[in-house]
Wavefront OBJ file of the C-alpha trace (Angstrom):
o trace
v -4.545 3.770 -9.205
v -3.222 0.889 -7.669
v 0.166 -0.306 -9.145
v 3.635 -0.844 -8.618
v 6.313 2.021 -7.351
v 8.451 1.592 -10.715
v 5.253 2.297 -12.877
v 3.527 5.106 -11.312
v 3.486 8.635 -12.619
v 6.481 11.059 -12.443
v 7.505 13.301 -9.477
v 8.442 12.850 -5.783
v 8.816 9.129 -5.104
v 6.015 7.199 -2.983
v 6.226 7.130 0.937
v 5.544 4.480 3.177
v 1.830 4.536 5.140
v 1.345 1.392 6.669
v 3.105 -2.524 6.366
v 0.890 -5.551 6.858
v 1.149 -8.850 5.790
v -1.300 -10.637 4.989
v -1.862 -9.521 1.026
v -5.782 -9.544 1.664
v -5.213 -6.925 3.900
v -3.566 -4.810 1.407
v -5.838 -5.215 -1.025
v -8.438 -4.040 1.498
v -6.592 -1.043 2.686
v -5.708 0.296 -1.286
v -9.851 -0.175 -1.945
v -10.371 2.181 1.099
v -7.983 4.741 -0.117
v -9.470 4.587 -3.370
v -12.642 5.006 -2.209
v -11.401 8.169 -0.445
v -9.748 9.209 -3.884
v -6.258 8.519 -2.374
v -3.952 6.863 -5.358
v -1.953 3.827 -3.966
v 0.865 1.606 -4.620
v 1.345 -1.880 -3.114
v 5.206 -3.217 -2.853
v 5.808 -6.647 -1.752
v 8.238 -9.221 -1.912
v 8.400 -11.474 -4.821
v 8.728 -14.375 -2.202
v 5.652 -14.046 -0.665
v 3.688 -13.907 -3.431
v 5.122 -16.902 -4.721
v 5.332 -19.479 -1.874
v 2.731 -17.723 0.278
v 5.125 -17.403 3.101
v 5.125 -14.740 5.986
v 7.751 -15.452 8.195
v 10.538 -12.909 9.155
v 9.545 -10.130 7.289
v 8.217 -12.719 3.807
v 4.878 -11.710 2.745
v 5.716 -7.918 4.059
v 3.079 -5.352 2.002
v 4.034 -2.131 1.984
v 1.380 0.411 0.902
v 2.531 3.925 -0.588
v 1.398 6.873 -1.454
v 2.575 10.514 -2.291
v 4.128 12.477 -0.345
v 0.973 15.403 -0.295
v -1.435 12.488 0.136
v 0.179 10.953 3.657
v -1.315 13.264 5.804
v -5.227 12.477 4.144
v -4.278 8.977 3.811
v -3.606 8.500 7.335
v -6.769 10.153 8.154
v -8.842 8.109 5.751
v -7.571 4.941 7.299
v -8.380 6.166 11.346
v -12.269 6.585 9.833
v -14.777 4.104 10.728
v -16.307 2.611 7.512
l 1 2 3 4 5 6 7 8 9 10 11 12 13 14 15 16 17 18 19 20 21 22 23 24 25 26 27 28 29 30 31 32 33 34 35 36 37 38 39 40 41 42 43 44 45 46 47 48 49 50 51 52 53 54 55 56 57 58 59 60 61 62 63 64 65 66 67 68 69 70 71 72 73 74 75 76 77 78 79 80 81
């Protein structure tokens, strides 16, 4: 499941794994923890989405998880495709 931090299911809040930014990226990172059955959440700021910028910190994509998935997570994204 790949949504925002506000929507996701009840229980411990999400924990930072990795921040790019580039939003490609993201996207790439959330299908490879899917594909390892790892549920994700992207949070971004609204102003990078809207102008496209990435300049001091704009365009920042963090991707979360749950707390008893960082550990696999982390491991899934180390493996080789």
């Amino acid at each position: 499941m790949n949504s925002d931090c506000e929507s996701g299911p009840p229980g411990p809040p999400p924990v930072l794994l990795v921040t790019v930014y580039d939003p490609v990226e993201a996207e790439i990172i959330a299908a490879k923890l899917r594909s390892a059955g790892i549920d994700s959440f992207l949070r971004h700021d609204a102003l990078s989405t809207v102008y496209g910028l990435t300049v001091d910190g704009a365009g920042q994509q963090d991707i979360m998880v749950r707390p008893g998935d960082l550990e696999v997570a982390k491991a899934a994204l180390e493996q080789n495709p």
